[in-house]
VOPAGU-2260 file (C-alpha; in pm, 1 decimal, decimal comma):
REM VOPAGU-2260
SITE   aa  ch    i         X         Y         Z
SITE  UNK   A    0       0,0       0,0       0,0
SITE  UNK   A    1     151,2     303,2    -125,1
SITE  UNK   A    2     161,9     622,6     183,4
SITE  UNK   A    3      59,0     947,4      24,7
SITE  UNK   A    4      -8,6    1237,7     161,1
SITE  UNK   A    5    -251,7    1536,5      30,7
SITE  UNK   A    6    -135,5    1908,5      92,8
SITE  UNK   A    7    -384,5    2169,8      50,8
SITE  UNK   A    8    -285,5    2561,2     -23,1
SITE  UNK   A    9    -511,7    2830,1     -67,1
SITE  UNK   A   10    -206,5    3065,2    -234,3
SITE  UNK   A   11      61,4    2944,9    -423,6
SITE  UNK   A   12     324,7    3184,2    -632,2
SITE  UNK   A   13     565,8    2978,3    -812,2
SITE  UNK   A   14     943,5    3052,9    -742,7
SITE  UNK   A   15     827,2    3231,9    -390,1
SITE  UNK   A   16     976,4    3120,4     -42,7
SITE  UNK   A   17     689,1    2955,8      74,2
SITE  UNK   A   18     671,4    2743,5    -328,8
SITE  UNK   A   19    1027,7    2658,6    -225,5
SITE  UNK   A   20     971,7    2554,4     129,2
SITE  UNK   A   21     647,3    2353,6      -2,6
SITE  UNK   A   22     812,6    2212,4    -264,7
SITE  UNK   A   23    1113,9    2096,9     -28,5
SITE  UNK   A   24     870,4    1935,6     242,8
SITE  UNK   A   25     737,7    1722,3     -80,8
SITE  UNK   A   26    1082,0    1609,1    -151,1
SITE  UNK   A   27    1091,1    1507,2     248,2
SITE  UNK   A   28     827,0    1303,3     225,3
SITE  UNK   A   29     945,9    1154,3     -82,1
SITE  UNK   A   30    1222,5    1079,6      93,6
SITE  UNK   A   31    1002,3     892,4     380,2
SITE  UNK   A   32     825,6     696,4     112,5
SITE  UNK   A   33     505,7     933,8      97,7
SITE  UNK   A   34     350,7    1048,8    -218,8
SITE  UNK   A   35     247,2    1373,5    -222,8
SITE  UNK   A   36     -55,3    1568,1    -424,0
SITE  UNK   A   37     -61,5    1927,6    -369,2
SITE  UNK   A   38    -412,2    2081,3    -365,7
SITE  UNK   A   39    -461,0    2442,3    -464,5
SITE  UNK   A   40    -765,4    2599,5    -457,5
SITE  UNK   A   41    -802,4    3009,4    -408,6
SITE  UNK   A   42    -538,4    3147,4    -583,9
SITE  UNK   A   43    -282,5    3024,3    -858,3
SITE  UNK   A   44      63,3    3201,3    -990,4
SITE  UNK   A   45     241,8    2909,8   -1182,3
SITE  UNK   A   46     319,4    3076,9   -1499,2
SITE  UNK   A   47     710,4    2961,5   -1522,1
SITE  UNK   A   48     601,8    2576,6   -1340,2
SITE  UNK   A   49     751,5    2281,3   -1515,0
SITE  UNK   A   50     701,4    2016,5   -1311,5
SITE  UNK   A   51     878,0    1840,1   -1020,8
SITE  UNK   A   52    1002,6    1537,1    -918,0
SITE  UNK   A   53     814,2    1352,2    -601,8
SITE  UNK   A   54     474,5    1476,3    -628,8
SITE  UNK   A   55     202,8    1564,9    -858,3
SITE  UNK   A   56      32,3    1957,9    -831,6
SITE  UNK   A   57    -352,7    1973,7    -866,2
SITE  UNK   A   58    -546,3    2297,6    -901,0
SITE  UNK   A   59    -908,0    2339,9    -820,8
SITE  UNK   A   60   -1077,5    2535,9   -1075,6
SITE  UNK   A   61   -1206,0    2862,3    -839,1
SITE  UNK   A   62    -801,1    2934,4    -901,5
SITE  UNK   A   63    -945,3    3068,6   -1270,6
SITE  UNK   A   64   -1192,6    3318,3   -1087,7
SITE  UNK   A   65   -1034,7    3675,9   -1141,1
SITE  UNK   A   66   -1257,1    3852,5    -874,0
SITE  UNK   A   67   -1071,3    3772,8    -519,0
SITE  UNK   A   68   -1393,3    3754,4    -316,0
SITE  UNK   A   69   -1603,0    3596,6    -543,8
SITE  UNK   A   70   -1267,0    3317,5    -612,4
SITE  UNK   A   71   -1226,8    3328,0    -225,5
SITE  UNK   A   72   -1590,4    3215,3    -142,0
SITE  UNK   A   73   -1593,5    3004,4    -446,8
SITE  UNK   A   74   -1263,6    2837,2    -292,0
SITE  UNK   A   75   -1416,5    2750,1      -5,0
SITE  UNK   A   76   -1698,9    2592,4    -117,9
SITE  UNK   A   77   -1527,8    2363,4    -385,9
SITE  UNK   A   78   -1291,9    2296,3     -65,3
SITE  UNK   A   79   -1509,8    2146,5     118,1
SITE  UNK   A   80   -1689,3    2007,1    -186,0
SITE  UNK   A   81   -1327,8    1844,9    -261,7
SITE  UNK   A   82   -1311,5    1698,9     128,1
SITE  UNK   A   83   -1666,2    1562,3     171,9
SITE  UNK   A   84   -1630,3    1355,3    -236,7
SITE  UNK   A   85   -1252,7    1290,5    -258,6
SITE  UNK   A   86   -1065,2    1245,9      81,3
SITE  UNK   A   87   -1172,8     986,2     341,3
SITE  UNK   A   88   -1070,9    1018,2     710,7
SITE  UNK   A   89    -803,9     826,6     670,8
SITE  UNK   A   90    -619,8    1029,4     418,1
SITE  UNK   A   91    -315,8    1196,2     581,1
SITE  UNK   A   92    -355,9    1563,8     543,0
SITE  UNK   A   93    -159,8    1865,2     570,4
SITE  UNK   A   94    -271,7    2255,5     535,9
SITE  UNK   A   95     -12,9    2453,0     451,3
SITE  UNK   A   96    -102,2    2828,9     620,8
SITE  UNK   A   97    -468,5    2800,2     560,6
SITE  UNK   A   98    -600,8    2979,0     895,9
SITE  UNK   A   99    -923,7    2999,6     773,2
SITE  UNK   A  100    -989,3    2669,2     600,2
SITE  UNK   A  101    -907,3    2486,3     921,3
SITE  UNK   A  102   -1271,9    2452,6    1031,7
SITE  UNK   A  103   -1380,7    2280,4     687,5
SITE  UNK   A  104   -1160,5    2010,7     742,0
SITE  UNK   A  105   -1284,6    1939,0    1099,2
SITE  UNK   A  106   -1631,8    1968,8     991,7
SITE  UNK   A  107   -1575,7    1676,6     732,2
SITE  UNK   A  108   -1466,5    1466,1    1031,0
SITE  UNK   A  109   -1085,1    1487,0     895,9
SITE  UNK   A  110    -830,2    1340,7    1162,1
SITE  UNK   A  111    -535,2    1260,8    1016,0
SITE  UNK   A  112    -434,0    1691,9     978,0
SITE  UNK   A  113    -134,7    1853,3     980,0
SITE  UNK   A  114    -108,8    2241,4    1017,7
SITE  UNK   A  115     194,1    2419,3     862,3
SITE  UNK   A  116     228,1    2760,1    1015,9
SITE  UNK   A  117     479,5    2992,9     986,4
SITE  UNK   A  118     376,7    3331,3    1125,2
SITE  UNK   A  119     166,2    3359,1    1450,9
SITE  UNK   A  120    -173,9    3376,8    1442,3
SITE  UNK   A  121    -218,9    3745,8    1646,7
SITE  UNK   A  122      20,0    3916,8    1340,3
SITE  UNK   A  123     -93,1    3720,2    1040,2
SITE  UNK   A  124    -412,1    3498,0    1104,4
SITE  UNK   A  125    -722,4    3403,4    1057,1
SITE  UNK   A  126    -945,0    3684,8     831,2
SITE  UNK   A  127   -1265,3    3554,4     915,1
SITE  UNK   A  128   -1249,2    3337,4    1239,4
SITE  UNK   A  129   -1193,4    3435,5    1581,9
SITE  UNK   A  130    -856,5    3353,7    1697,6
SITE  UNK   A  131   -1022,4    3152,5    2015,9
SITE  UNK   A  132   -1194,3    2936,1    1751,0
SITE  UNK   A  133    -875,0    2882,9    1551,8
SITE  UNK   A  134    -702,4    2758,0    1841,4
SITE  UNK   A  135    -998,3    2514,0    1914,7
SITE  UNK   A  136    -938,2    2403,7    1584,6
SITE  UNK   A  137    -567,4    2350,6    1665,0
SITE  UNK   A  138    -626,7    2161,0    1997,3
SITE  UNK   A  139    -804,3    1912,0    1724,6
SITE  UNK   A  140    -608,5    1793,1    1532,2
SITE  UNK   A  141    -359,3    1576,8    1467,9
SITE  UNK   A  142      19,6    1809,7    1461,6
SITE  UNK   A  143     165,7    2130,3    1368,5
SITE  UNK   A  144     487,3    2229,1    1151,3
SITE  UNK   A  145     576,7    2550,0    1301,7
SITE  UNK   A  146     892,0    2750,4    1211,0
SITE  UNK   A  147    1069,9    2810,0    1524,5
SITE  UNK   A  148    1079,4    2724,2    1893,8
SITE  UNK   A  149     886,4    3013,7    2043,5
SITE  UNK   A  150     579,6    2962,4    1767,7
SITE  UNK   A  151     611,0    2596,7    1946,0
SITE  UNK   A  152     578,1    2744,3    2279,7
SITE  UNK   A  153     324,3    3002,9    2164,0
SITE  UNK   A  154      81,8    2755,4    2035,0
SITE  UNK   A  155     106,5    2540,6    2383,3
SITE  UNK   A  156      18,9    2847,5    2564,0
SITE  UNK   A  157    -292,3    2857,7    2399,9
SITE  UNK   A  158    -380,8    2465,7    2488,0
SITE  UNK   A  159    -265,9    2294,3    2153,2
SITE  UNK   A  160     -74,0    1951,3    2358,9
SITE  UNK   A  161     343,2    2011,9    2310,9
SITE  UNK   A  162     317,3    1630,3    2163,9
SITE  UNK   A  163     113,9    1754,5    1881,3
C-alpha cells in the first residue's frame, strides 16, 4: 500500500519562499516513502512551473476566478466540496497556512491533519475566524509544523498539547 499524503494551499506563487519551502517538504516526504498531491484551490501564480520530481500539483478550478472575493468564497466551497467527495478520514492531510480553512476540514470529520504555520496567528491569522476558535481548531487535530521554537511554545500556551 503506497503512503501518500494530500497538501492543501489556498495561495501558491511559483518561485516564492513559501513554493520553495512547499516544494522541499514534498521532496521530504518523498524521501520517507510518501507520495504527495498538492491541492490548490483560491489562488494560482504558476506561470514559469515545469514540473517536479516527487509529487504531482492539482489545481481546483475557483483558481481561474479573477474577482478575489467571489474566487475566495468560491474556494471555499469547492474545498469542502473536494473533502466531503474525494478524501476519506483516513487520508493523511496537511494545510499549509490556511487559517481559515481549518474549520472545513474538521467539519468533514478529517483526523489525520497537519497544520503548517509559519507566522503567529495574532500578526498574520485568521481573516474571518476568531482567533479563540482557531485555536480550538488547533487543539483538534492531529500536529503542527511550526517555524521556530517560540511559535512551538506560543501555540502550547494557547492549549494545543506540546506532543502535537
Amino acid at each position: 500500500m503506497e503512503n501518500k499524503i494530500k497538501i492543501f494551499i489556498g495561495y501558491l506563487e511559483y518561485g516564492s519562499a513559501s513554493c520553495n519551502r512547499l516544494f522541499a517538504y514534498c521532496r521530504g516526504f518523498s524521501e520517507l516513502g510518501y507520495t504527495a498531491e498538492i491541492i490548490a484551490y483560491n489562488t494560482i501564480r504558476i506561470d514559469n512551473y515545469k514540473g517536479e520530481d516527487g509529487f504531482r500539483l492539482s489545481i481546483l478550478p475557483p483558481t481561474k476566478i479573477k474577482n478575489k472575493y467571489i474566487r475566495t468564497i468560491c474556494s471555499y466551497i469547492y474545498l469542502l466540496y473536494f473533502l466531503i467527495f474525494h478524501t476519506s478520514r483516513k487520508d493523511k492531510m496537511m494545510i499549509y497556512g490556511g487559517y481559515d480553512e481549518l474549520p472545513l476540514f474538521l467539519l468533514c470529520r478529517r483526523s489525520n491533519i497537519i497544520h503548517e504555520i509559519t507566522e503567529c496567528p495574532e500578526i498574520i491569522g485568521p481573516y474571518f475566524l476568531p482567533l479563540k476558535f482557531y485555536f480550538w481548531c488547533c487543539k483538534n487535530i492531529q500536529g503542527m509544523f511550526v517555524i521556530s521554537e517560540n511559535l512551538k511554545q506560543y501555540f502550547i500556551s494557547k492549549g494545543v498539547e506540546e506532543n502535537n
